[in-house]
N, CA, C and O atoms as a MOPAC input file, in Angstrom:
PM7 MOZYME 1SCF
protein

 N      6.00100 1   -12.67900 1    -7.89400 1
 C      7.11800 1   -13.54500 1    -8.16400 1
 C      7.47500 1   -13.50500 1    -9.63900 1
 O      7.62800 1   -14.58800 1   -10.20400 1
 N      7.62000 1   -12.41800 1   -10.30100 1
 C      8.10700 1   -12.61300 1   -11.23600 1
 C      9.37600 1   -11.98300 1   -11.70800 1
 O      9.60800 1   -10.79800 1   -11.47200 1
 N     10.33600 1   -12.87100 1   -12.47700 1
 C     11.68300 1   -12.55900 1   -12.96000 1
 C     12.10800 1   -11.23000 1   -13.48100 1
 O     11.34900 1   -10.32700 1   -13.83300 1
 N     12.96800 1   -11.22000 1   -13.48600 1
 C     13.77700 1   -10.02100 1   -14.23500 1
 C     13.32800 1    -9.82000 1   -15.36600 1
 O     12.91100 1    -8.70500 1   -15.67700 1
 N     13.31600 1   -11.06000 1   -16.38400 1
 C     12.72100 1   -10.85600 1   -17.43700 1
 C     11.45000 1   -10.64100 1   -18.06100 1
 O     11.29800 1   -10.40200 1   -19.25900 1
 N     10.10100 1   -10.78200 1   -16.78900 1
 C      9.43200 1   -10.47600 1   -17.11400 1
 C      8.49200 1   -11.71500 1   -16.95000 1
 O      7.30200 1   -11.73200 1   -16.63600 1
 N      9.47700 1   -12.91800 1   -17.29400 1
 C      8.17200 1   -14.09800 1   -16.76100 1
 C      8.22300 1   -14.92300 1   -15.67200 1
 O      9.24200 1   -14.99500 1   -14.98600 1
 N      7.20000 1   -15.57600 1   -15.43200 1
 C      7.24600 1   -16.49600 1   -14.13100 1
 C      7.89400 1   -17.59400 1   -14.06600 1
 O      7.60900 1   -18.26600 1   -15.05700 1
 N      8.58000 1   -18.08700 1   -13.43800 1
 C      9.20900 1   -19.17200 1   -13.38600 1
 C      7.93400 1   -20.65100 1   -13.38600 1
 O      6.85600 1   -20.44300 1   -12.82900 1
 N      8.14500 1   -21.77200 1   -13.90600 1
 C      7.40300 1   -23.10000 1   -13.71300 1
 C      7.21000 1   -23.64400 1   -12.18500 1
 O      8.11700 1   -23.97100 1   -11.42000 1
 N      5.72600 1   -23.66200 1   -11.91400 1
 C      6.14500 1   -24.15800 1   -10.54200 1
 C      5.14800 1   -23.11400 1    -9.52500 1
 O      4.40200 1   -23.33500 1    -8.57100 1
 N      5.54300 1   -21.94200 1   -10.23600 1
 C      5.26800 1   -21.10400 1    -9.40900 1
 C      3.42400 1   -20.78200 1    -8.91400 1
 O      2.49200 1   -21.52200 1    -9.22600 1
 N      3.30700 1   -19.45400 1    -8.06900 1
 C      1.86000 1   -19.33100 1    -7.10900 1
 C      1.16300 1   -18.22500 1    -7.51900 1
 O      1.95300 1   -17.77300 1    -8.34800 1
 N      0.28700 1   -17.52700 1    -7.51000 1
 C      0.04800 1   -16.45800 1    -7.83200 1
 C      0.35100 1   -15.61500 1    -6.41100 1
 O      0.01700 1   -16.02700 1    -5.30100 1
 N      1.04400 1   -14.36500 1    -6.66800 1
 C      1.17400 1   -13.80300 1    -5.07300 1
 C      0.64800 1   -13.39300 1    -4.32800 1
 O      1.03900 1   -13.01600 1    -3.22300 1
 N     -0.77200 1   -13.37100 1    -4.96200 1
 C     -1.82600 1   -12.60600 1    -4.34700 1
 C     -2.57400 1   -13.54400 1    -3.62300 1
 O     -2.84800 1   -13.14400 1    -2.49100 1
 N     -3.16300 1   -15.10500 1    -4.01300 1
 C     -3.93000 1   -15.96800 1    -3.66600 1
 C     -3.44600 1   -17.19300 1    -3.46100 1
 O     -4.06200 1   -18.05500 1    -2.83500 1
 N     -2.58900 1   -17.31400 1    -3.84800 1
 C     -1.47100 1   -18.54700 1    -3.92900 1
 C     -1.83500 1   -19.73300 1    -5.15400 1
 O     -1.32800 1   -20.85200 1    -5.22300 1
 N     -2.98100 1   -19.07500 1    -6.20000 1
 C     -3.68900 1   -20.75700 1    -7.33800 1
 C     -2.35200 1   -20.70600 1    -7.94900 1
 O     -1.63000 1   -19.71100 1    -8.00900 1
 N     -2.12900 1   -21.74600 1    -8.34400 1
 C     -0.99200 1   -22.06200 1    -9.11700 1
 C     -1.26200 1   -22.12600 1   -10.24300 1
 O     -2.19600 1   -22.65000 1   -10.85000 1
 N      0.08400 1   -21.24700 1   -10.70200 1
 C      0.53300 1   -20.76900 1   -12.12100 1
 C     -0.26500 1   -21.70100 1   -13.19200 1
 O     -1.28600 1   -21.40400 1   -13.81200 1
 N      0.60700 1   -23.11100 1   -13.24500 1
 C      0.20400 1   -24.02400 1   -13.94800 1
 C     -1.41700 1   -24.52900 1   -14.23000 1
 O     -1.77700 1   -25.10400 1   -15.25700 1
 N     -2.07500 1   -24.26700 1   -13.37300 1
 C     -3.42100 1   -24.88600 1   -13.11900 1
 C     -4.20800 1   -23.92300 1   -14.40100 1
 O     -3.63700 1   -23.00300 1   -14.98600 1
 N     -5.63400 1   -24.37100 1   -14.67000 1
 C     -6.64400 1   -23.57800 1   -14.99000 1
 C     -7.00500 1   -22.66300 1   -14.75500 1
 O     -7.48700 1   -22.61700 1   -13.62300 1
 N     -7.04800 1   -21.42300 1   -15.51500 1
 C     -6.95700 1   -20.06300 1   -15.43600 1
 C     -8.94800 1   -20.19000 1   -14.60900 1
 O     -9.90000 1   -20.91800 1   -14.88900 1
 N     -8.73200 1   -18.95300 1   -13.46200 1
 C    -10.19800 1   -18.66500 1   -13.26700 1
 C    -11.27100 1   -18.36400 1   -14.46800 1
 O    -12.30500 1   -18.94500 1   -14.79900 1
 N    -10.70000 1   -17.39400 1   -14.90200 1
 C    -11.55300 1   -17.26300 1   -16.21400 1
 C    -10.37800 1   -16.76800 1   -17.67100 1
 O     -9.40300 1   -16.02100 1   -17.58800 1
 N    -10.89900 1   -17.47800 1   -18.90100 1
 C    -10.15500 1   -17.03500 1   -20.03800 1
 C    -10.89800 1   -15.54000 1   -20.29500 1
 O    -12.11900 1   -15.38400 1   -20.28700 1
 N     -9.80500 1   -14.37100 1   -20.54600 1
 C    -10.95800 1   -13.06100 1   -21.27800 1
 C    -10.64600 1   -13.05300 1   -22.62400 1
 O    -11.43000 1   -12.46400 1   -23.36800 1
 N     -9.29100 1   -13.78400 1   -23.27700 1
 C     -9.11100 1   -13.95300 1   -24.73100 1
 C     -8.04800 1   -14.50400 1   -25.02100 1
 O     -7.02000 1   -14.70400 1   -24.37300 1
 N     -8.45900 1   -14.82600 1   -26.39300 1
 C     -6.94300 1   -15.64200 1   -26.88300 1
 C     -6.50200 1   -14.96500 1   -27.96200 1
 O     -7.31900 1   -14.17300 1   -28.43300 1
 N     -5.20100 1   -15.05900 1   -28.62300 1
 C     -4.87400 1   -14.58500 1   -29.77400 1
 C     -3.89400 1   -15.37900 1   -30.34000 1
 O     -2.94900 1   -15.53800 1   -29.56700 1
 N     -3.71900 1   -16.16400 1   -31.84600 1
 C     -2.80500 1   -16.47400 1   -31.92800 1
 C     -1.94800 1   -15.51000 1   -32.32400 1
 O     -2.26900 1   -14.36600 1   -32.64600 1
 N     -0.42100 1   -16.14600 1   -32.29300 1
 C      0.48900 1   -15.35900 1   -32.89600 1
 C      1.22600 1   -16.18400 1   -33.78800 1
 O      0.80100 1   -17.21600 1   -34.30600 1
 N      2.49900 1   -15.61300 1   -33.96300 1
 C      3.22100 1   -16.66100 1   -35.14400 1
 C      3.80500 1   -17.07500 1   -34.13600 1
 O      4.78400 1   -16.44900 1   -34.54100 1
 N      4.26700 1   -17.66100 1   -32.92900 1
 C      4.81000 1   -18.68000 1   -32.19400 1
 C      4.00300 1   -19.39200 1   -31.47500 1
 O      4.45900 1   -20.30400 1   -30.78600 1
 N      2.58000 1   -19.09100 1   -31.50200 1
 C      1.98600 1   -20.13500 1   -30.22600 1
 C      0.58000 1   -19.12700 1   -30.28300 1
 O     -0.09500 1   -19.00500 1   -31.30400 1
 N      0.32600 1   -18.54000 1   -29.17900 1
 C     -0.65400 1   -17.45000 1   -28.61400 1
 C     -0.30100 1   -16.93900 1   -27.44200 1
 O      0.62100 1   -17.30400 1   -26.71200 1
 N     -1.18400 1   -15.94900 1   -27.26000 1
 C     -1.17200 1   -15.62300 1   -26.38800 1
 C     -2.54500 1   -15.01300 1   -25.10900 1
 O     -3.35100 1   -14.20300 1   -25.56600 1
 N     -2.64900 1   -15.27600 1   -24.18300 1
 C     -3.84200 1   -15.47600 1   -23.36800 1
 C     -4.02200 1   -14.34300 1   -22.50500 1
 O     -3.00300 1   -13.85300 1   -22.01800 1
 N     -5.12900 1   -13.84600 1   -22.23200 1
 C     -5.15200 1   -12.78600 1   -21.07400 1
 C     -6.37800 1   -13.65100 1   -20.58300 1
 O     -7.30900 1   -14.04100 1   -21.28800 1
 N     -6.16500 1   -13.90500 1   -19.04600 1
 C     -6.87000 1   -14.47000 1   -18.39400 1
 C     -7.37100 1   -13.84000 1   -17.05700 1
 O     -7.36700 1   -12.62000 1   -16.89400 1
 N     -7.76300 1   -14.63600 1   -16.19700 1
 C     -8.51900 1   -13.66900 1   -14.28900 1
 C     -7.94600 1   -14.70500 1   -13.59600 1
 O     -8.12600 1   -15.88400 1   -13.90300 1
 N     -7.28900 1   -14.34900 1   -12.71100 1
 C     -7.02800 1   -15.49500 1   -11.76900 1
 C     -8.61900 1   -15.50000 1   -10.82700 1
 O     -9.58200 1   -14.74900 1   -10.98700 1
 N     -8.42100 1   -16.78500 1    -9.70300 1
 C     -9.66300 1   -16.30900 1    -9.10400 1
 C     -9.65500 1   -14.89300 1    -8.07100 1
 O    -10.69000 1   -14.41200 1    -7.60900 1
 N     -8.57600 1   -14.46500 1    -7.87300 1
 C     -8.72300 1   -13.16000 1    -7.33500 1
 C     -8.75600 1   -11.82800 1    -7.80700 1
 O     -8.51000 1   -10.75300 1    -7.26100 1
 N     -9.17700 1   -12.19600 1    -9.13200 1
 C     -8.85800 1   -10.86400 1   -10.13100 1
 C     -7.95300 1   -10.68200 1   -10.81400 1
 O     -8.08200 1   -10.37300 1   -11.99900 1
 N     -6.71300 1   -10.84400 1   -10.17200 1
 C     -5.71400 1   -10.58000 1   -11.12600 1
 C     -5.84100 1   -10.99300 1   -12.55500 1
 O     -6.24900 1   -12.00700 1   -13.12100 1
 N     -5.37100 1    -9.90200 1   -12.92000 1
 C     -5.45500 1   -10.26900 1   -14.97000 1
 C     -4.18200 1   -10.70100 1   -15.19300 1
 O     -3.20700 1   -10.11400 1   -14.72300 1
 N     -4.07700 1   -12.05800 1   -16.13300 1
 C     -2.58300 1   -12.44700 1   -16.50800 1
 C     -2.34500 1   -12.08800 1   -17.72400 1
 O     -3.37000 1   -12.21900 1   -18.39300 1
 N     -1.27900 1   -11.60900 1   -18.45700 1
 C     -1.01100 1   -12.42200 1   -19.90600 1
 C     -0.23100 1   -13.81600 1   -19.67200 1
 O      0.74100 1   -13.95800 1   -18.92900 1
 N     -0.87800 1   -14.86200 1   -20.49000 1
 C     -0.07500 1   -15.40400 1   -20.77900 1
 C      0.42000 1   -16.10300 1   -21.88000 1
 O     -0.35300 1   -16.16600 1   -22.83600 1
 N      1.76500 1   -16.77400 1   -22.02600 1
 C      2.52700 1   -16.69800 1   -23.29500 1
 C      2.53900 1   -18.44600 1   -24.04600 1
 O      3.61700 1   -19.03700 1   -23.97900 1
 N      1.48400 1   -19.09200 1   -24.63800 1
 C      1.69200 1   -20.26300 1   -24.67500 1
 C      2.62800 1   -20.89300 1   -26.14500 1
 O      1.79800 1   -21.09100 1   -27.03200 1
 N      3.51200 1   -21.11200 1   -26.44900 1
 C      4.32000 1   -21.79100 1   -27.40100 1
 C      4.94300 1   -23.29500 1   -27.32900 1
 O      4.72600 1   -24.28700 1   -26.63300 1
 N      5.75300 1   -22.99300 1   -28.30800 1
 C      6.88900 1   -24.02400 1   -28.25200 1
 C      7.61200 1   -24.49100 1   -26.62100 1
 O      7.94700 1   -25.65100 1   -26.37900 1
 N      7.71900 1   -23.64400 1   -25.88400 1
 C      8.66800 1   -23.97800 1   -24.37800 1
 C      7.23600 1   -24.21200 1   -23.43900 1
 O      7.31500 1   -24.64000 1   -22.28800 1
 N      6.28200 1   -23.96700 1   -23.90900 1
 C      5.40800 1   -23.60500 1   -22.43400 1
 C      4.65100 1   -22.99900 1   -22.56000 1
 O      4.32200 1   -22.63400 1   -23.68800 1
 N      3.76500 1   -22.44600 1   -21.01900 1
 C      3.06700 1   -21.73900 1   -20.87100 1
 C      3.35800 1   -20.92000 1   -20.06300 1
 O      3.08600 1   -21.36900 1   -18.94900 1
 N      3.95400 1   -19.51200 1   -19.98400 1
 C      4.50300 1   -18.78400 1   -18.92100 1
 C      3.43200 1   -17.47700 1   -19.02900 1
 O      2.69500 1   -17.14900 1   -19.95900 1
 N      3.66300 1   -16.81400 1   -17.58700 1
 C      2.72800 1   -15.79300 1   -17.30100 1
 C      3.92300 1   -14.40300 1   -17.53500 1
 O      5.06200 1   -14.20000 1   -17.11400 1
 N      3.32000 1   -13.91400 1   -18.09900 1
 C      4.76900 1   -12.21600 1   -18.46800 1
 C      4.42200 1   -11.10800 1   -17.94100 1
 O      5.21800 1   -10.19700 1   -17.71000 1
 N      2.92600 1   -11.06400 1   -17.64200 1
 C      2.54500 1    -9.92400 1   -16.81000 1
 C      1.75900 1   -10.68200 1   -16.28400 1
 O      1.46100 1   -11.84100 1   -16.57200 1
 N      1.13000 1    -9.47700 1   -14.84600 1
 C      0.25300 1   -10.05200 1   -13.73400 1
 C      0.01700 1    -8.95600 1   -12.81000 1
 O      0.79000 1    -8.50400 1   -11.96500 1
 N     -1.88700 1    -8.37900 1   -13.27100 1
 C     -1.94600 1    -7.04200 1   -11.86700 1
 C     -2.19300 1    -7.57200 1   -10.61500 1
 O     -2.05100 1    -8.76700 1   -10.35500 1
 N     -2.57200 1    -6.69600 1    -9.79800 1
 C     -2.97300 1    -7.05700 1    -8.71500 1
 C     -4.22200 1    -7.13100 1    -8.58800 1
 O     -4.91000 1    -6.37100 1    -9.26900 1
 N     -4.91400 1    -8.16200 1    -7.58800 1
 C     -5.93600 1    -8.34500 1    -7.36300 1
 C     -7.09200 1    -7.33800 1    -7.80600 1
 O     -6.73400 1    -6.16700 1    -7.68300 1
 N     -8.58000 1    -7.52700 1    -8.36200 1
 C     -9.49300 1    -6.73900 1    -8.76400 1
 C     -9.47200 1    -6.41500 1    -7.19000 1
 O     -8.99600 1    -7.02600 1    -6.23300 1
 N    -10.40300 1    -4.82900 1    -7.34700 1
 C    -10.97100 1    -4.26000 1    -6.30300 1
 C    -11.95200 1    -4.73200 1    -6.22800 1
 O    -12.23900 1    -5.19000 1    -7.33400 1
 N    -12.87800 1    -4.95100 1    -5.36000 1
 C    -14.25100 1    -4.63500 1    -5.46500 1
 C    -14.87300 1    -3.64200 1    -5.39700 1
 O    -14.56100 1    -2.72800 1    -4.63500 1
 N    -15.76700 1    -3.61600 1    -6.09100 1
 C    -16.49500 1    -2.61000 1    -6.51400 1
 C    -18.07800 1    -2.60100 1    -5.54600 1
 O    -18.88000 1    -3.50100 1    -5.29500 1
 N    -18.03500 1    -1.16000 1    -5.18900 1
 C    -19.50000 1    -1.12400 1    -4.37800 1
 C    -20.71200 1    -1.04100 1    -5.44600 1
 O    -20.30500 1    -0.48100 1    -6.46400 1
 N    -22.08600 1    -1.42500 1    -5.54100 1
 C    -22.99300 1    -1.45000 1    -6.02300 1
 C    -24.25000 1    -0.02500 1    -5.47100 1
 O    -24.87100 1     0.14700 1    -4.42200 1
 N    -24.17100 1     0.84800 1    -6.91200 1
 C    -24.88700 1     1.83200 1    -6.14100 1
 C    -26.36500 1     1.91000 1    -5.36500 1
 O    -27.11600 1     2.84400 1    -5.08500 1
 N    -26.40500 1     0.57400 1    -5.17300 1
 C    -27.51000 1     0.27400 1    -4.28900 1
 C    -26.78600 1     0.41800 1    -2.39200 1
 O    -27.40000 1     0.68500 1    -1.35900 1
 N    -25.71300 1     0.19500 1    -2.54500 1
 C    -24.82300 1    -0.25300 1    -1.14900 1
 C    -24.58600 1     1.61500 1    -0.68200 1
 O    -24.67800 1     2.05000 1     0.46600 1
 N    -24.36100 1     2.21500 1    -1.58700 1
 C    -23.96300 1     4.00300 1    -1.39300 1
 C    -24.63900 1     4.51300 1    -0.65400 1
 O    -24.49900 1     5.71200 1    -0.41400 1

C-alpha cells in the first residue's frame, strides 16, 4: 500500500501481516538523525524491513520489502 510518492499513507497496515503502520516497530535495526527529524530502518514482525521517515509532519514509512524468508538451518539439510 504504498503511494505514488513513495510513502504510506496514516492509518495504514503492513501488506504482508496486516501490524499497523502506526504501532511499534517489531524490531528497531537503526536510527539516524538528519537535518529534518531522522530516519529509521526497522523489521516489521514479519520481516519486512521499513525505512522510516520521522520529522516535523510525522512518521511515514517510504520504503518496505517483503517479508524475510526463512532460512533453513544446516542442521535441517
Amino acid at each position: 500500500m504504498t503511494s505514488p510518492t513513495g510513502t504510506t499513507p496514516a492509518g495504514t497496515v503492513c501488506p504482508h501481516c496486516g501490524w499497523p503502520d502506526g504501532a511499534e516497530p517489531f524490531q528497531v535495526v537503526s536510527r539516524h538523525a538528519t537535518a529534518a527529524g531522522r530516519t529509521e530502518w526497522t523489521r516489521c514482525g514479519c520481516g519486512s524491513l521499513q525505512v522510516r521517515v520521522v520529522d516535523d509532519r510525522g512518521m511515514r514509512i517510504v520504503s518496505r520489502s517483503g517479508p524475510a524468508v526463512p532460512q533453513s538451518s544446516p542442521a535441517s539439510r
